[in-house]
C-alpha positions in Angstrom: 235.7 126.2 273.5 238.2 124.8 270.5 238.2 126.3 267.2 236.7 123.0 266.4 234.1 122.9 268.0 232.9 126.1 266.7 232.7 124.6 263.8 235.4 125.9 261.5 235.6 124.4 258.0 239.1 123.7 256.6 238.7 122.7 253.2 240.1 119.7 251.8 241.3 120.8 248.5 242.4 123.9 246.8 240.1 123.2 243.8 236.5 123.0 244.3 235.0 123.1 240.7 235.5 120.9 237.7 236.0 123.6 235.3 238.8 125.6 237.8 240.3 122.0 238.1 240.9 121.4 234.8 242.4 124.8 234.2 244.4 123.7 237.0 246.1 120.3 235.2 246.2 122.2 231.8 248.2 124.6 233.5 250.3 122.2 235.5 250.6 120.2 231.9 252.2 123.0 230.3 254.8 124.0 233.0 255.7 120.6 233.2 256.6 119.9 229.5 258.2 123.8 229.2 260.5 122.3 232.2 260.7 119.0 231.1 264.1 118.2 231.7 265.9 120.7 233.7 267.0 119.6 237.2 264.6 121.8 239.7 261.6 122.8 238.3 260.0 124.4 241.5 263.4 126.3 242.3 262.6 127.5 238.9 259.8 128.7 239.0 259.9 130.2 242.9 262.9 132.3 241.3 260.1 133.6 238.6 257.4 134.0 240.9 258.7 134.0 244.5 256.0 131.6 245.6 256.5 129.0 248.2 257.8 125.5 247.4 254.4 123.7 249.1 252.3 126.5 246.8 254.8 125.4 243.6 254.2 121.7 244.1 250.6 122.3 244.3 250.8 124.1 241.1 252.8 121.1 239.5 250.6 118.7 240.9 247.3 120.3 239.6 245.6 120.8 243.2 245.5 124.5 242.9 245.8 127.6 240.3 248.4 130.1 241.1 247.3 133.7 241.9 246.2 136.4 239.8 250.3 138.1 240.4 251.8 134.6 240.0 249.6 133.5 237.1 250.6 137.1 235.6 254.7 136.4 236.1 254.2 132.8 234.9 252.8 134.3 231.7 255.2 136.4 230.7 258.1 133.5 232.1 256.1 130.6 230.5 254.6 130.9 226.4 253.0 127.4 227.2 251.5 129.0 230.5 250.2 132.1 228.2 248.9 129.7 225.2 246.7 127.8 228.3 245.4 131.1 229.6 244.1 132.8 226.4 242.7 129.2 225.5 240.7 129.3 228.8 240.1 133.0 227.8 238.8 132.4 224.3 241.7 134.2 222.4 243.9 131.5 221.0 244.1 133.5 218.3 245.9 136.6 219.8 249.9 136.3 220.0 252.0 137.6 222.2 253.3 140.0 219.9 249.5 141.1 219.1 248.9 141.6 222.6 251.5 143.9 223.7 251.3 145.9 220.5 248.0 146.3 221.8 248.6 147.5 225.0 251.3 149.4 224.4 249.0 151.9 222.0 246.7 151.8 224.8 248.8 153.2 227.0 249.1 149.8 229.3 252.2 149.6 231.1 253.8 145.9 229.5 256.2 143.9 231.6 258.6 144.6 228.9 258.3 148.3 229.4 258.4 148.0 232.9 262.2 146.0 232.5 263.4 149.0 229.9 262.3 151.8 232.3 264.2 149.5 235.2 267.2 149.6 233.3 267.3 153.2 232.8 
């Protein structure tokens, strides 16, 4: 018996509901104008997050939302990726700045921290 005929479901798209797909074009929006104009965007951004080119693309093209690491490293690549995810958060109104201050006195480990104590 074929996998197929046992019925396995492949889905057809990455994004199922309407609210997770427009999170996924507002994000795709604002890599696309951050990038606007430099010759490879998804070499770009598979040196930030080390994704594959077919997951990239998807990115770019809206179909899917990176994951929870990528969407992390996109964040602190990408302010226009940040602005898009505290929007969808709630928190337009925190900053960067505000944000690491924060976690810094609460004894969160930033990505800034994290590329000083690599350094060392």
């Amino acid at each position: 018996m074929s996998r197929l005929e046992k019925g396995t479901i492949v889905p057809l798209s990455g994004v199922d509901n309407s609210a997770e797909a427009e999170f996924a074009r507002a994000l795709a929006v604002a890599l696309r104008r951050e990038l606007k104009g430099r010759r490879s965007i998804v070499k770009i951004i598979g040196r930030w997050t080390e994704a594959s080119d077919r997951a990239i693309k998807n990115w770019l093209a809206g179909r899917s939302v990176p994951s929870g690491f990528h969407l992390v490293v996109l964040m602190m690549k990408s302010d226009a990726v940040l602005k898009v995810v505290m929007a969808a958060a709630g928190r337009e109104s925190y900053s960067a700045a505000t944000i690491c201050a924060g976690s810094e006195a609460a004894g969160i480990v930033t990505p800034s921290a994290m590329a000083m104590s690599e350094d060392i």
